[in-house]
N, C-alpha and C positions, 0 to 999 in steps of 0.2 A: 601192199601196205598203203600207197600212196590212194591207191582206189579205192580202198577202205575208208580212210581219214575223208580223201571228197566231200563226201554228202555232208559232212560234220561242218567243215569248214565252209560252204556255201552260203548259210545263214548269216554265219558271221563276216564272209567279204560283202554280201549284199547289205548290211547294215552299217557295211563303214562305208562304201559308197552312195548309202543314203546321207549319210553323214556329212560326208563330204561336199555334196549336192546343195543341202541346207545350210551348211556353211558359204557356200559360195553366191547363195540366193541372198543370203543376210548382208554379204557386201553390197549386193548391188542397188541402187535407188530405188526405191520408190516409182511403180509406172505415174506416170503423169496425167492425172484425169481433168476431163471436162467437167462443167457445173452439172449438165446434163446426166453426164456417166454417173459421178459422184450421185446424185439425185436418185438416180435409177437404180443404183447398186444399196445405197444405204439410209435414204430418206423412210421415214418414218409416219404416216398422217393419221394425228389421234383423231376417235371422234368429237372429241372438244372443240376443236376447232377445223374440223373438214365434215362435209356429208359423205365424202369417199372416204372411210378409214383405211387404212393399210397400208402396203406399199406404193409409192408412188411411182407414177409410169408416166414420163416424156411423150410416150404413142396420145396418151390419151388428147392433149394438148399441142402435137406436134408443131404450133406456128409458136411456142416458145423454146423449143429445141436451140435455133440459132440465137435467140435475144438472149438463154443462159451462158452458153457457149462462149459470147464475145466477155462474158466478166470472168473467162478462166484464166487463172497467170500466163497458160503460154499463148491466148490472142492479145494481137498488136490492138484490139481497138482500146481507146481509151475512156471512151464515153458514148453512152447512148441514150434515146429518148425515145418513151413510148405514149401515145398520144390514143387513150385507148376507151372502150368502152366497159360498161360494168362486170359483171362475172364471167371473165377469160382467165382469172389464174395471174393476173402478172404481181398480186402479190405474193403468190405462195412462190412465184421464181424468186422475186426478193429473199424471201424465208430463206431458199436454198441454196443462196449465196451465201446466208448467213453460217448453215450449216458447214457448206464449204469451208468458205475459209477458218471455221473452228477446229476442225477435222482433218484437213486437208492442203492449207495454205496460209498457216497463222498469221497474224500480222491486224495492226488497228484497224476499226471499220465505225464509220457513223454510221445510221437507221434514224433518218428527221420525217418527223411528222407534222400535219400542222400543225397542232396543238396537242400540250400534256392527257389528256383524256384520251387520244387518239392512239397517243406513244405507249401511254401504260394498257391501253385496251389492248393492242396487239401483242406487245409482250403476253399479258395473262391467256390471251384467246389464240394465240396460238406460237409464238417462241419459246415459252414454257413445255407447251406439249410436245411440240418438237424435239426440246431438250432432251426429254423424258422419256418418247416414247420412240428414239433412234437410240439403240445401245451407245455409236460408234460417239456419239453428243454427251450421253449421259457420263460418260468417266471422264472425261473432260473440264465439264465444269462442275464445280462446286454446288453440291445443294443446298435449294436455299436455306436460310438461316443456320448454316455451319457455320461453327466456328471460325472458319477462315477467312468466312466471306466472299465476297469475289461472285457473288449471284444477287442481283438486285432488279429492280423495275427495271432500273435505268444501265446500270452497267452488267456484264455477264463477262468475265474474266475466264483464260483459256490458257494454254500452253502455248508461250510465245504469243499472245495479242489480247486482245479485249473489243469487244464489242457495246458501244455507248449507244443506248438510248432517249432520243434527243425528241426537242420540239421546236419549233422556227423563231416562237415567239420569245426563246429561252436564249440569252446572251450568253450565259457561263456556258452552255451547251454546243455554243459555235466560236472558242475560244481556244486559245492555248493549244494543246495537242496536236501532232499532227497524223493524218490518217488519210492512209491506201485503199480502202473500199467504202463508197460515199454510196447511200440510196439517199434519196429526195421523194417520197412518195408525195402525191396527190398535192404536186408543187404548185397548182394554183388557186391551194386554198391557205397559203401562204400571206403573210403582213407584207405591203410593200416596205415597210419600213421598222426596223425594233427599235422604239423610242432616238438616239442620238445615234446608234450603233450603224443604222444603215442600212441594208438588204439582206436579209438572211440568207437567200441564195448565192451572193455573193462570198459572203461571210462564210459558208459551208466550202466553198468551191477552194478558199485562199487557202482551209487546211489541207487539202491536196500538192499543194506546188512542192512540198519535199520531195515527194515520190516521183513526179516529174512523169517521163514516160510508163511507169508501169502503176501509176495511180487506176481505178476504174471504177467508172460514174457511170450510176444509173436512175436514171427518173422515170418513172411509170406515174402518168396521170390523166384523169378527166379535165377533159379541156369546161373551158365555161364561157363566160363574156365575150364580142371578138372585143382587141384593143385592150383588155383585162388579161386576157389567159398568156401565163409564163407559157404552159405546155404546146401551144401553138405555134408562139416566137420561137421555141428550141426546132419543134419540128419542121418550120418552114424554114430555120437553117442548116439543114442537114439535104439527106441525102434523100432524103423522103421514100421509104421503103412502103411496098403494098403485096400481101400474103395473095399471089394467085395459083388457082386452082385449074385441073381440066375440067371441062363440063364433061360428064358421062356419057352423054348424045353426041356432042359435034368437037368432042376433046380441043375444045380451043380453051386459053387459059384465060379466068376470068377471074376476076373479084367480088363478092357480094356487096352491093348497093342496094339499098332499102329500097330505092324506085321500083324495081324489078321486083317485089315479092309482094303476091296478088292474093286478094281473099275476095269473096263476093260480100255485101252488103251486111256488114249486122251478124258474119258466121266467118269469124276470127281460128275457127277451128278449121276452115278448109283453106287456109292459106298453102299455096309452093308460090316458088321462083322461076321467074320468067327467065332462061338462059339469055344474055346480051346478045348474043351469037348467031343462035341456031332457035330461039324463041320456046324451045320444046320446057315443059314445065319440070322443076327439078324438086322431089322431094326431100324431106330432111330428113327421112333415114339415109341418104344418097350422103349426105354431108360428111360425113365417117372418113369414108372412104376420099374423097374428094382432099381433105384434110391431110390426109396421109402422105399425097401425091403434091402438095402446095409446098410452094416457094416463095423466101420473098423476092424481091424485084426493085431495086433502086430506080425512082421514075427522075432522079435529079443526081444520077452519078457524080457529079461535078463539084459541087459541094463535099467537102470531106473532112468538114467542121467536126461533126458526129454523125454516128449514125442513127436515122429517124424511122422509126414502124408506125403506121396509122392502122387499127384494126377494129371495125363494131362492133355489135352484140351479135351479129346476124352470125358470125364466126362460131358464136360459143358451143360447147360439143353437144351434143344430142343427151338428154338428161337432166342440162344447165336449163340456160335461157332458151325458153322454145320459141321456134317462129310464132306458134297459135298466140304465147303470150306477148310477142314484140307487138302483133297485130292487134291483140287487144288495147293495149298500154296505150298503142297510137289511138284506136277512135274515141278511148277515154280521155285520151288530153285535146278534143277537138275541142275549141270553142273557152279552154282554159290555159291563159298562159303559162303558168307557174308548173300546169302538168307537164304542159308542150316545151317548154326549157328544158325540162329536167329530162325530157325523151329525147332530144336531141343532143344535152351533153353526154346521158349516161350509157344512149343506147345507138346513136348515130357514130358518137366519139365527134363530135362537132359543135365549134361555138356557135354560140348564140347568136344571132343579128337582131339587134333592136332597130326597131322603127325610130328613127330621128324625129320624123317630121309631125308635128300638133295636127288636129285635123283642123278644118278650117270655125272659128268660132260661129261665122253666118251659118252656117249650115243647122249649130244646133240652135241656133237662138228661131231659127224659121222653124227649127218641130217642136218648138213647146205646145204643151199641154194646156187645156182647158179644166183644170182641177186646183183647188183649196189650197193653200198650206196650211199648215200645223192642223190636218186629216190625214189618218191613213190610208189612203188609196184600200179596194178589196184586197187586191193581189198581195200586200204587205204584211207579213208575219211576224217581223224581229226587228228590232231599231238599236240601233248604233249612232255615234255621233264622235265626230274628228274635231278639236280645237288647239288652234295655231294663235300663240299667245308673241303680241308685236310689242314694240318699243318704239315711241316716236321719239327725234331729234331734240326733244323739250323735257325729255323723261316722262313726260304721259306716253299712255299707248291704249290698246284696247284686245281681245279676246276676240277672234273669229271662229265660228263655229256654225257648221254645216250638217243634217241631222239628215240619216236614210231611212227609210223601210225598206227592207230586205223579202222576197220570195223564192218559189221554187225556183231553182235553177238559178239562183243568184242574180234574178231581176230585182232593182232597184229601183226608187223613185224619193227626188229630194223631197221633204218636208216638209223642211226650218231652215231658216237661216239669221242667223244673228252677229251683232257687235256687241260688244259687250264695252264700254269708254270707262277710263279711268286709271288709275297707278297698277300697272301692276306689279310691281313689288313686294305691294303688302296683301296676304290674304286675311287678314284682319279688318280692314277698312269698312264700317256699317255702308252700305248699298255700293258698294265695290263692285268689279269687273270679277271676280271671284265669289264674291258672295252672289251675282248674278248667274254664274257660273252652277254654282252650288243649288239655285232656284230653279234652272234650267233642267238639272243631272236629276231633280225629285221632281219634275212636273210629269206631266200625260198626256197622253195624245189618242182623241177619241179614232175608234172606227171606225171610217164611211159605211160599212156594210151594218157592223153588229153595235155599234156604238160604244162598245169594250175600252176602257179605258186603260191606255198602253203604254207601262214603264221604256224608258231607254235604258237598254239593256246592257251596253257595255260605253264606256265613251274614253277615248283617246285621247289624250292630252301634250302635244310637243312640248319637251323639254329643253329644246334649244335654244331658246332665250328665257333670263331669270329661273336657271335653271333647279336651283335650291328651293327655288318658290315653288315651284310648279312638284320638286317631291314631297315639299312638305304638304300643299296640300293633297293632294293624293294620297298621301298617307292619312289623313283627317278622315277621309269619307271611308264610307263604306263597304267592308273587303268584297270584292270580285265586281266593283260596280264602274271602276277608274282604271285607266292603266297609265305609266308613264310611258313613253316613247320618244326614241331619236329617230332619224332619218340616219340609212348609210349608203353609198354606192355600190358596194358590193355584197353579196350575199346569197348560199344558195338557196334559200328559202325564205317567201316574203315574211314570215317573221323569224327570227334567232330565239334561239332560246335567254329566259328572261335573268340579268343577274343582278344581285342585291345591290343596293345603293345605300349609303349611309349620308341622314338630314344632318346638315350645320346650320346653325345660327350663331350669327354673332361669333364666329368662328369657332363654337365648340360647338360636338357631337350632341344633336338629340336623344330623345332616349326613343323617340319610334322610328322605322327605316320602310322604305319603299322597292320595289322592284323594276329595273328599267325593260326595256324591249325596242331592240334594232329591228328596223325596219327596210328591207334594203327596197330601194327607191327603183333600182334597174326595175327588178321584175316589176314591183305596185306600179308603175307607170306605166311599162310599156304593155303589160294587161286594161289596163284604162284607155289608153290611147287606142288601141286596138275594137277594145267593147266603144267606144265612142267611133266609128266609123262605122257602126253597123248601120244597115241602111232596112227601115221598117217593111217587111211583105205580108201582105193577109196571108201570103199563100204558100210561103215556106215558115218554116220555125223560127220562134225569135230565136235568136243569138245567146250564148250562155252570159248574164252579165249586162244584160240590155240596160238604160240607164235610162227614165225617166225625170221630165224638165217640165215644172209648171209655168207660170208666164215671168218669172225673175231678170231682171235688169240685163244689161247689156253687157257691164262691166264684170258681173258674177261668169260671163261666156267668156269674157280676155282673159279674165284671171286662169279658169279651169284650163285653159289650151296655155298659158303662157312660158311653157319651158320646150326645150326642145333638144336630144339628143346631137352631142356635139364630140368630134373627134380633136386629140390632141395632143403634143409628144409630152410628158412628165419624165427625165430623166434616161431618157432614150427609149423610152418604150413609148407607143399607141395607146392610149386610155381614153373610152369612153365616158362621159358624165352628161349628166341633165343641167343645164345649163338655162336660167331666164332670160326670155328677150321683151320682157318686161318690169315696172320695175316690182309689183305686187301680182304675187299668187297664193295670197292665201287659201283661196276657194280650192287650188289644186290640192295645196296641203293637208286642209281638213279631209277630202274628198282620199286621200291617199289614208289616212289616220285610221277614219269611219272604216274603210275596208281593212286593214289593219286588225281592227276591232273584231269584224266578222268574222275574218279567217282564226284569231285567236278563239271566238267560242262554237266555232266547228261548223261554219253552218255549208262549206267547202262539203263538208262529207255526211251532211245531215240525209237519213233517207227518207221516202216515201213516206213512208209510217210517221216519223217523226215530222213530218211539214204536217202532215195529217191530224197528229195529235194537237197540234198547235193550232189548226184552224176552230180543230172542235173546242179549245180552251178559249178559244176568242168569237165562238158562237156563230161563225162563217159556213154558213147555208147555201147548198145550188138551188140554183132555183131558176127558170128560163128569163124572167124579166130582172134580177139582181134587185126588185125591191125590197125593199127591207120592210117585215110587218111592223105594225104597229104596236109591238110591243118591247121590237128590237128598234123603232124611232123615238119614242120615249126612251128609251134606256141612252140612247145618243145623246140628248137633249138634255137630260140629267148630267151626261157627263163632263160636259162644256166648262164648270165649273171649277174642276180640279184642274184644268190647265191656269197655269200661273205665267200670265203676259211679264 
C-alpha cells in the first residue's frame, strides 16, 4: 500500500520543498552588487544615444571597471576624479551610476553640468533612453508626463530617492537638499563664480557633508587651461592613477604616450606604437587585448585625498577613436592653435600651456614690408577689420581700428589703420568718431593685382567700453556686416556662441537688439603670439597665419606685443591671464577682433575651391611676372575713387 501511494506522493513533497526553498530565499537580502555588475547584468544602450545598442559590457571598456566599482555602497572610497580624454565612455559610467542607484541603491543623487543645455541634452540623448530601454529602470520611475509626475528634464523621482538634474550656473540647483551621489561632469567648464553665491563646486560638494563617510563623488572631465583647469587641481591631489598594460612583445607594463605612436609623413593611416620598452612596433588591433590585462597603478600612493585616473584617447577601444584618426587630428592642428588646444585637451587629456612671453617688437618692426596701405596685397582675398573704442580722462576719446586682408592659409597682411578722435558716446554726432566709423565700414579697397574694388567684409567692434553705444550702433548698420564683441579669459573656442542683447537708452529698452560674441583671449592670443614668431624661409613653408607688416610706426609694434601671459593665485587657485605691461594696446585689441571676425565667417575652414572661386571674383590671374594688363591697370585707377579718406 505504502509502495503504491509513493510515486503519488513525490510530486507533492518535491513541491513543498520547492516551496520551502523560495520561502527561505525571500528572506534573505539582496546579493550586493558593484556599479560594474549591476551595468553588466541590467544596463540597457538605446540607439538614441549609443553607436553600440544593446547590452552593455564592462570587458568592452575594462579601464572603467574599477572607476565604477569605487561608487558602489560597499567601497570605502569617497570620491574620485578622472582627468580624461574625449570618447572613453566615462560618461555612460556616470549614466550607470545613475541607473544604479535607481534600481539598486536608492537614495538622493546630483548630475551638474556646466550649463542648462548641457543638463537637458543629456537627460533627452541619453537618461531618457536609458530609462526606457532597461526594464529593471523603466518601472521605477514614472513616465513622463503622468499624472503623478515625478519624471522631468530636471528631476526623475524613484522609490526611495530622486535624481536632480542640475547646472553649475544654477543657484536653486546647488541649494537646500542634501545628497549621497554627486557627479560634476566636465568640472572645468564650470563659472568660477554664481554671481554672490560663490563657487559652484564648492557649493555642490557642502550638499554632501550629511552623508558624511558614505557620500560618493565623482568628477570625470577635460582638463583645459594650465592655472585655469579644476580637473587638474583635483588630480594633482590625489593619488594619480595610470591604466598600465603589458606590451605583447617584451610583457613589461606600459602606458600609452602619444610620443610613441609613429606614422610616416603625410600617411596617418600607417601609424602603430613604438613599445617604451622593447621599441618593437605595437598595432591597434593588439590594443583589445592589452586592455583586458591593464591595471591601474597609483604613481602618488601617498596622497589619499581621492582617488585620480589620468587616461587619453590613445586608450579608446578599437572602433572608437582610432590611432589613424588621433594621427590625423595632430598634422591638421599643425600650425593652428585653436586646432592644437583642442588636441591636446580632448585627446592628450592635458592642459594647455600658453606661451607668456610677447615676441620681441624689434624684431617685427626690422621685417616690415615695402608695400602701400589701403592696397590689397595679390595674396589678399577677404577683409575684416577689429575696432577698439577708448575713453580719455576728459570724456573725449577716439576709435582704433586696424584693417586685414586675409589668404590662403590664413596669411595676412595689415592694410589700414586708423583713429578715429572725438565723443564717443554719441553715435549721432555729424563727423563723429562713429560716423567716421560708419565711412570707413562702406569704403573699398582696390586691388594691387586686379584693381577690384574690395568691401570689408565683416568688422568687429569692442563692446567694452560705452557699451550701450557700441550695441546700438551695431544694430544701425547693416545685418551680417558688424558684429558686437567682448573679450573673455576663458573659453574653449575662439569665438562662443553669440547671445541676444537688449539696446537702452535713456534707460528704457529700444525697440531694435543686437547680438554679443565672447571672444576668449587665451586661445586669440596665444595663436597670435605664436604666428608672430614665425621666422621667413624661401625654402620651407610659410607658416599657417603668417602676418604681414607694411612700413607702420614704432608705437603700432609696442602696442601689438604689449601684454603678456601672467600666473597668479585668485582664491587659492593658479589662474592664468594676459596681463598689460604697457599702458595702450589697442593695436593688439583690434588685431585680436579682425581675427575674431575671420574665424566667425569661416575662412578657418574655407577650401581650395572656395579661395579659388574668390580669386576668380576678384579677377586674380597667374601669370610669371604678376603684371597686371592694361586693362586690369585702368580698372585700378578707376577704382581709387570709391575709397573714402
Amino acid at each position: 500500500m505504502t509502495s503504491m501511494l509513493l510515486p503519488e506522493l513525490k510530486p507533492h513533497l518535491n513541491g513543498e520543498q520547492e516551496y520551502r526553498q523560495s520561502f527561505a530565499r525571500g528572506l534573505m537580502p539582496d546579493a550586493v552588487l558593484s556599479v560594474s555588475e549591476w551595468a553588466d547584468g541590467f544596463r540597457k544602450l538605446d540607439a538614441r544615444g549609443s553607436p553600440e545598442p544593446g547590452q552593455w559590457r564592462t570587458d568592452r571598456t575594462p579601464y572603467l571597471r574599477e572607476i565604477m566599482d569605487n561608487m558602489s555602497i560597499q567601497s570605502g572610497v569617497e570620491e574620485q576624479c578622472a582627468m580624461k580624454g574625449a570618447q572613453l565612455g566615462f560618461t555612460e559610467a556616470a549614466n550607470n551610476l545613475v541607473g544604479y542607484v535607481i534600481d539598486h541603491a536608492p537614495g538622493p543623487g546630483l548630475y551638474l553640468q556646466p550649463s542648462q543645455d548641457l543638463a537637458n541634452r543629456n537627460v533627452r540623448q541619453k537618461i531618457n533612453p536609458m530609462l526606457e530601454s532597461t526594464p529593471e529602470l523603466a518601472e521605477k520611475v514614472p513616465k513622463a508626463r503622468s499624472q503623478s509626475g515625478g519624471n522631468t528634464l530636471e528631476e526623475k523621482e524613484f522609490p526611495g530617492g530622486i535624481w536632480l538634474f542640475k547646472w553649475a550656473s544654477s543657484t536653486a540647483g546647488l541649494r537646500s537638499a542634501s545628497i549621497r551621489f554627486l557627479i560634476m561632469d566636465e568640472i572645468d567648464e564650470y563659472a568660477v563664480e554664481i554671481g554672490q553665491q560663490g563657487d559652484p563646486e564648492t557649493l555642490a560638494r557642502a550638499r554632501c557633508n550629511a552623508f558624511g563617510k558614505r557620500k560618493k563623488i565623482y568628477i570625470p572631465s577635460t582638463p583645459t587651461v594650465e592655472g585655469h583647469s579644476r580637473i587638474a587641481s583635483l588630480f594633482e591631489d590625489s593619488d594619480q592613477r595610470y591604466f598600465m598594460m603589458p606590451c605583447p612583445h617584451c610583457k613589461e607594463a606600459i602606458r600609452f604616450e602619444f610620443k610613441q605612436l609613429k606614422w610616416p609623413s603625410g600617411r596617418p593611416d600607417l601609424v602603430h606604437y613604438d613599445c617604451q620598452c622593447c621599441r618593437k612596433p605595437i598595432q591597434e588591433w593588439q590594443k583589445t587585448e592589452m586592455l583586458e590585462r591593464g591595471e591601474w597603478v597609483p604613481t602618488n600612493p601617498g596622497n589619499t585625498n581621492r582617488r585620480g585616473y589620468h587616461i587619453n584617447g590613445l586608450y579608446s577601444p578599437v572602433g572608437w577613436l582610432a590611432w589613424a584618426e588621433i594621427a590625423q587630428k595632430w598634422d591638421e592642428a599643425q600650425g593652428n592653435v585653436a586646432k592644437l588646444k583642442a588636441f591636446v585637451n580632448t585627446v592628450l587629456a592635458e592642459t594647455w600651456k600658453d606661451r607668456g612671453e610677447a615676441p620681441d617688437w624689434r624684431r617685427l618692426y626690422e621685417r616690415r614690408e615695402d608695400y602701400p596701405l589701403q592696397l590689397v596685397p595679390k595674396g589678399g582675398l577677404y577683409i575684416t577689420c577689429g575696432a577698439d573704442v577708448q575713453r580719455g580722462p576728459d570724456g573725449a576719446g577716439w576709435i582704433e581700428v586696424v584693417v586685414y586682408a586675409w589668404g590662403r592659409n590664413l596669411e595676412r597682411w595689415v592694410i589700414d589703420h586708423r583713429q578715429f578722435h572725438g565723443d564717443t558716446s554719441d553715435t549721432t554726432i555729424p563727423g563723429g568718431p562713429w560716423e567716421k566709423l560708419r565711412e570707413l565700414r562702406e569704403s573699398y579697397y582696390p586691388h594691387e593685382h586686379s584693381g577690384v574694388a574690395m568691401p570689408i567684409g565683416m568688422m568687429a567692434v569692442d563692446s567694452g567700453d560705452q557699451t550701450m553705444t557700441v550695441y546700438d550702433w551695431c544694430a544701425s548698420q547693416p545685418h551680417g556686416t558688424v558684429m558686437a564683441v567682448k573679450g573673455a579669459q576663458m573659453g574653449s573656442l575662439l569665438i562662443s556662441s553669440a547671445k541676444p542683447v537688449q539696446i537702452k537708452q535713456n534707460g528704457q529698452r529700444a525697440a531694435r537688439s543686437t547680438k554679443l560674441w565672447h571672444v576668449s583671449l587665451n586661445i586669440a592670443k596665444a595663436e597670435l603670439f605664436a604666428q608672430l614668431r614665425y621666422v621667413r624661409d624661401p625654402e620651407k613653408p610659410m607658416g599657417r597665419g603668417y602676418i604681414h607688416f607694411p612700413e607702420l610706426d614704432q608705437e603700432f609694434f609696442e602696442q601689438l606685443t604689449g601684454e603678456q601671459m601672467m600666473t597668479k593665485r585668485v582664491k587659492g587657485r593658479l589662474v592664468n591671464s594676459w596681463e598689460p605691461t604697457r599702458s595702450r594696446v589697442e593695436v593688439l585689441d583690434c588685431t585680436v577682433y579682425a581675427r575674431a571676425a575671420a574665424y566667425l565667417q569661416g575662412l578657418d575652414s574655407w577650401t581650395d575651391d572656395q579661395w579659388s572661386a574668390l580669386e576668380e571674383s576678384l579677377g586674380i590671374v597667374d601669370d610669371d611676372d604678376n603684371t597686371p594688363t592694361e586693362q586690369q591697370e585702368t580698372r585700378r585707377q578707376s577704382n581709387y575713387w570709391r575709397r573714402r579718406r
